[in-house]
C-alpha positions as CSV (number, residue, x, y, z in Angstrom):
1,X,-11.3,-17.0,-6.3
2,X,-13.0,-18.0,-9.8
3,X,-15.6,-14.8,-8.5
4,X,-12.4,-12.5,-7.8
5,X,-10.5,-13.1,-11.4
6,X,-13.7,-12.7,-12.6
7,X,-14.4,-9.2,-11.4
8,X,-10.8,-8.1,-11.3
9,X,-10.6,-8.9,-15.4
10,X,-14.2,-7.0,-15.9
11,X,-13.0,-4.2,-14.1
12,X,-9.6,-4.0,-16.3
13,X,-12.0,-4.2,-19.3
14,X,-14.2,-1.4,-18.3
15,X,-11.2,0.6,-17.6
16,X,-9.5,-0.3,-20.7
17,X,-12.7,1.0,-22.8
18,X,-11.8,4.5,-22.0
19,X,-8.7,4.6,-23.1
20,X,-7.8,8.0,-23.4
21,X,-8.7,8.2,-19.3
22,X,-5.9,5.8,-18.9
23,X,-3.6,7.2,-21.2
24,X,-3.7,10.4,-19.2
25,X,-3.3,8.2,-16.1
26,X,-0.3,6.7,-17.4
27,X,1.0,9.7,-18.2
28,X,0.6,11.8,-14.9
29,X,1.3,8.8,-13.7
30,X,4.7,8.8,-14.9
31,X,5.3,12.3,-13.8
32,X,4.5,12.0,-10.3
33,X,6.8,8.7,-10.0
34,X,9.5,11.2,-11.5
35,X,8.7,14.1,-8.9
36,X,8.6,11.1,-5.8
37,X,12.4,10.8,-7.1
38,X,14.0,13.9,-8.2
39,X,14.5,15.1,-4.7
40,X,17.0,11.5,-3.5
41,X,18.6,12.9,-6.4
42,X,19.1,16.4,-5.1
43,X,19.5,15.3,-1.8
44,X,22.0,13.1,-2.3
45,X,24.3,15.4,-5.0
46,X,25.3,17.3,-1.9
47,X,25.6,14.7,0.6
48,X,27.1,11.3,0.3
49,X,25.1,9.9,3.5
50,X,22.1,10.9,4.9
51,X,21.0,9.3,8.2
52,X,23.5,6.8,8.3
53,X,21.9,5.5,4.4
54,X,23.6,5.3,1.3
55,X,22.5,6.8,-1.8
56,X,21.5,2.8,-2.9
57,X,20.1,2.2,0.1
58,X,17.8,5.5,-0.2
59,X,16.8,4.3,-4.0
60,X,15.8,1.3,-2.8
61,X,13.5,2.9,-0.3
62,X,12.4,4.9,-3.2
63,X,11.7,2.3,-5.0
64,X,9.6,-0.1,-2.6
65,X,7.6,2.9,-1.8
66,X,6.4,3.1,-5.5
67,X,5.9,-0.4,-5.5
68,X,3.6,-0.3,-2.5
69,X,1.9,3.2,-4.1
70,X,1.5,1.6,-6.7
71,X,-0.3,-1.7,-5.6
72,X,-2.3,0.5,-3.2
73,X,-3.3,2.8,-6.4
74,X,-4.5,0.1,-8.5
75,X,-5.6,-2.2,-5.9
76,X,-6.7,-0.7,-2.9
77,X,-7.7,2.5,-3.1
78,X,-10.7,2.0,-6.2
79,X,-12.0,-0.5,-3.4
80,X,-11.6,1.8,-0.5
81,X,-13.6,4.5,-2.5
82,X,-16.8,2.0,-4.0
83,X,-16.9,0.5,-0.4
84,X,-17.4,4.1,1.7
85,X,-19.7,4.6,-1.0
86,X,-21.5,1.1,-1.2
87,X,-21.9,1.6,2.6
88,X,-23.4,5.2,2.0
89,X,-25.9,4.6,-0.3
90,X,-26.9,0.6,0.8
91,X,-25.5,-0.9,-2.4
92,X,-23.5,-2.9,0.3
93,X,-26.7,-4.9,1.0
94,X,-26.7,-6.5,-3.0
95,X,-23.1,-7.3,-2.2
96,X,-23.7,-9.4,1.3
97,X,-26.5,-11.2,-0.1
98,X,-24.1,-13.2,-2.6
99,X,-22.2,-16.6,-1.8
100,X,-18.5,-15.1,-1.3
101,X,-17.1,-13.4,1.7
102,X,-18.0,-10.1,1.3
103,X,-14.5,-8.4,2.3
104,X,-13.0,-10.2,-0.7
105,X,-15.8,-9.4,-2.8
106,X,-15.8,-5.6,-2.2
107,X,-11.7,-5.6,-2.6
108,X,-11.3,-7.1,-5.9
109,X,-14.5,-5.2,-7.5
110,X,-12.5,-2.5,-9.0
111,X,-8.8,-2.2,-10.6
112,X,-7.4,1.4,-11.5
113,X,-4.6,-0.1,-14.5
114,X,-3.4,3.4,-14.6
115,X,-2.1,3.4,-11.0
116,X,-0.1,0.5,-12.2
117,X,2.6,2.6,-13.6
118,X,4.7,2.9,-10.5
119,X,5.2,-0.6,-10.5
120,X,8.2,-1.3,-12.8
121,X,9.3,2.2,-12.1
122,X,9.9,0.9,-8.7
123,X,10.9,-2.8,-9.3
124,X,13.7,-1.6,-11.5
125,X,15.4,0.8,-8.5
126,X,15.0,-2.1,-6.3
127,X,17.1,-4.1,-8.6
128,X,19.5,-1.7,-9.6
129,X,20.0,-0.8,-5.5
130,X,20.3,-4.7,-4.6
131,X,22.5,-5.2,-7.3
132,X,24.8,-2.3,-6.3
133,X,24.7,-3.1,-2.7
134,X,25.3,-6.9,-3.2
135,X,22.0,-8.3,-2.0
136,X,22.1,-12.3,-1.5
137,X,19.4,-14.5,-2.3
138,X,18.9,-14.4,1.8
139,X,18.4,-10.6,1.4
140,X,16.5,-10.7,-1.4
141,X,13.9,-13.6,0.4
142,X,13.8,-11.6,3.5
143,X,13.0,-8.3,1.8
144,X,10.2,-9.8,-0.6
145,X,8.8,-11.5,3.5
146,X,9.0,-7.9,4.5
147,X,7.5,-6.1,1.8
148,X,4.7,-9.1,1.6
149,X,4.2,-8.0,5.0
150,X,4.1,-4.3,5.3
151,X,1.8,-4.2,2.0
152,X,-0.9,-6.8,4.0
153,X,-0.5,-4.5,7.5
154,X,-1.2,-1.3,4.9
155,X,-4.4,-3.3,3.7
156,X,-5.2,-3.5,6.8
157,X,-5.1,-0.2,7.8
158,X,-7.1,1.0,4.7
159,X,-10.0,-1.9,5.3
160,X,-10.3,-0.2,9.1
161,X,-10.9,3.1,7.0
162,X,-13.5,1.5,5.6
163,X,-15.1,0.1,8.5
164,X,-15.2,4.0,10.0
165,X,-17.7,4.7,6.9
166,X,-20.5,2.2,9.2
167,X,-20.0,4.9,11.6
168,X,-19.6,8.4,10.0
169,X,-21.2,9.4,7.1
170,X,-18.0,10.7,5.6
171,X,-14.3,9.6,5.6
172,X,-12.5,11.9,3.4
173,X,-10.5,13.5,5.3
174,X,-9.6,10.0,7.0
175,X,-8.7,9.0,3.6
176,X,-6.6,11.6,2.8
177,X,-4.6,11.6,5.6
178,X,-3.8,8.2,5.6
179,X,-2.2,8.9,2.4
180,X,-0.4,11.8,3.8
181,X,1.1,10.1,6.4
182,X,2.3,7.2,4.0
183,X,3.8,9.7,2.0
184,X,6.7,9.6,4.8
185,X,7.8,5.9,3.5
186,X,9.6,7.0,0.6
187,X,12.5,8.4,3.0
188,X,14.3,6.0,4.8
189,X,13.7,5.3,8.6
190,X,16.6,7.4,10.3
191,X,15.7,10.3,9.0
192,X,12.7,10.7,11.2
193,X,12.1,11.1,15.3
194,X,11.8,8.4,17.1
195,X,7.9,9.3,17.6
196,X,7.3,9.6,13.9
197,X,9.0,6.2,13.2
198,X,6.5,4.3,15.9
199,X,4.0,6.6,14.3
200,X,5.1,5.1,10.7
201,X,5.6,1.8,11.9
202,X,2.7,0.7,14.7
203,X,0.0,3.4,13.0
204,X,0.5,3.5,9.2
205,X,2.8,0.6,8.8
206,X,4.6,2.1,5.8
207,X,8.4,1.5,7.1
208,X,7.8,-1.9,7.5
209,X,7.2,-1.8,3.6
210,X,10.1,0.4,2.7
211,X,12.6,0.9,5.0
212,X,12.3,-2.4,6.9
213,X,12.5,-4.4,3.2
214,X,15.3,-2.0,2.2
215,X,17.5,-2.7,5.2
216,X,16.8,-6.3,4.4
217,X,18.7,-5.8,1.0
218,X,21.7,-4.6,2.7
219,X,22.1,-7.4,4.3
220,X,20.7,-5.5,7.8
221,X,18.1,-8.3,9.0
222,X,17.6,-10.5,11.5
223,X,15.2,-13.3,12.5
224,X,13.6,-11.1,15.0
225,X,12.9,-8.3,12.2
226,X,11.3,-10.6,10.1
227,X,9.3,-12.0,13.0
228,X,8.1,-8.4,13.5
229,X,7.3,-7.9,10.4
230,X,4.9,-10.9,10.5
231,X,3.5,-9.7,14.0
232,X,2.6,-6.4,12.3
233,X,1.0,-7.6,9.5
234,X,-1.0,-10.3,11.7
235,X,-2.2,-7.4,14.0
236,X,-3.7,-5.1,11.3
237,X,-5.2,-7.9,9.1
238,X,-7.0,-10.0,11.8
239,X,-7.8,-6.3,13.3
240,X,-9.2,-5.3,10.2
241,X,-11.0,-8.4,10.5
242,X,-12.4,-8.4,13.4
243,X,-13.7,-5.0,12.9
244,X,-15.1,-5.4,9.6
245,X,-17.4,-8.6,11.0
246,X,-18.5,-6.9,14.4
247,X,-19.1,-3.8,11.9
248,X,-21.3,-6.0,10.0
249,X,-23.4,-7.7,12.8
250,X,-24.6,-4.0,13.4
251,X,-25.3,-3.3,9.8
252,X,-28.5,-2.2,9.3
253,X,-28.3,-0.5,6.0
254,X,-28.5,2.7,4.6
255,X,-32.6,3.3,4.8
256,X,-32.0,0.9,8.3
């Protein structure tokens, strides 16, 4: 972990030394958290309930989406990107020959502290939303379980793009549509087809980190959801996993 804090400050630092790149982050940061939410407002000035969810309710899947966005922003997706590429070009090698486990290596090697923007934007509608729907401390527990939850299943789903990158050259277009389909999380569940919710639950967990949470704060939670929640999350990490070590055992490297 001493390896991890290590990398993660140096990569803050770096980042930090072009400071007019993240100011511009920030900023179009800031707009695109303000487009993600304009439309709950629109939608919700001409209808009181949408999909059997509040107006709260909806802000609080708002808001949990941009908290998930932006841990995936900052977090996840600089890895994603200098992994594919590690894997392209053989730099992977350099990184397997060192004493730490080599998934944890390659996912704390780069921060994006821009990408970090949607983070308060989206902890503070979370709190105004649990706060205006009377969230006990039980709700609150079993929303952080959920969200803790949905957040390691997304992980998982990006470190299995990544291990596609052993197989085809590029993964783009993989990329990019993950993030399409996540883009669905930021409305609550109901408002989709039963086939789009198993698609954003059991495929590209993203309810689980939204909706699921969300619900949670209403006070709309069982001990089977939050068993589910686990189950998903235990699927796509020790699936990612698994994948990522048989990946590795056929590793030859780039000029292999």
């Amino acid at each position: 972990m001493l390896v991890v804090g290590a990398l993660a400050r140096l990569s803050v630092s770096t980042a930090l030394a072009y400071r007019a790149d993240v100011a511009f982050d920030l900023g179009s940061g800031v707009l695109k958290a303000l487009g993600r939410v304009a439309p709950l407002f629109a939608i919700f000035g001409a209808a009181e309930v949408v999909g059997g969810w509040t107006f709260d309710g909806a802000m609080a899947v708002m808001g949990l989406f941009l908290v998930v966005m932006g841990i995936q922003g900052a977090f996840v997706e600089p890895n994603l990107g200098a992994a594919v590429e590690g894997i392209r070009s053989g730099t992977l090698d350099l990184w397997l020959m060192l004493p730490v486990d080599a998934q944890l290596l390659v996912s704390a090697r780069r921060v994006a502290p821009g990408a970090l923007v949607d983070l308060p934007v989206g902890v503070a509608m979370v709190a105004m939303s649990a706060v205006a729907m009377g969230s006990g401390v039980g709700d609150v527990l079993a929303a952080t379980w959920l969200l803790a939850c949905g957040t390691a299943a997304l992980y998982g789903v990006w470190w299995l793009a990544i291990c596609t990158s052993f197989v085809f050259v590029r993964v783009d277009n993989l990329r990019f549509l993950i993030w399409s389909i996540a883009d669905g999380g930021r409305w609550p569940s109901d408002v989709f087809h039963p086939a789009a919710r198993v698609l954003l639950t059991w495929v590209v967990p993203i309810l689980v980190a939204t909706s699921w949470p969300a619900a949670a704060l209403a006070g709309d939670w069982t001990l089977g959801t939050l068993g589910a929640g686990g189950v998903v999350a235990v699927l796509f990490l020790g699936g990612s996993r698994w994948v990522w070590l048989r990946s590795l055992a056929s590793y030859t490297s780039a000029g292999g």
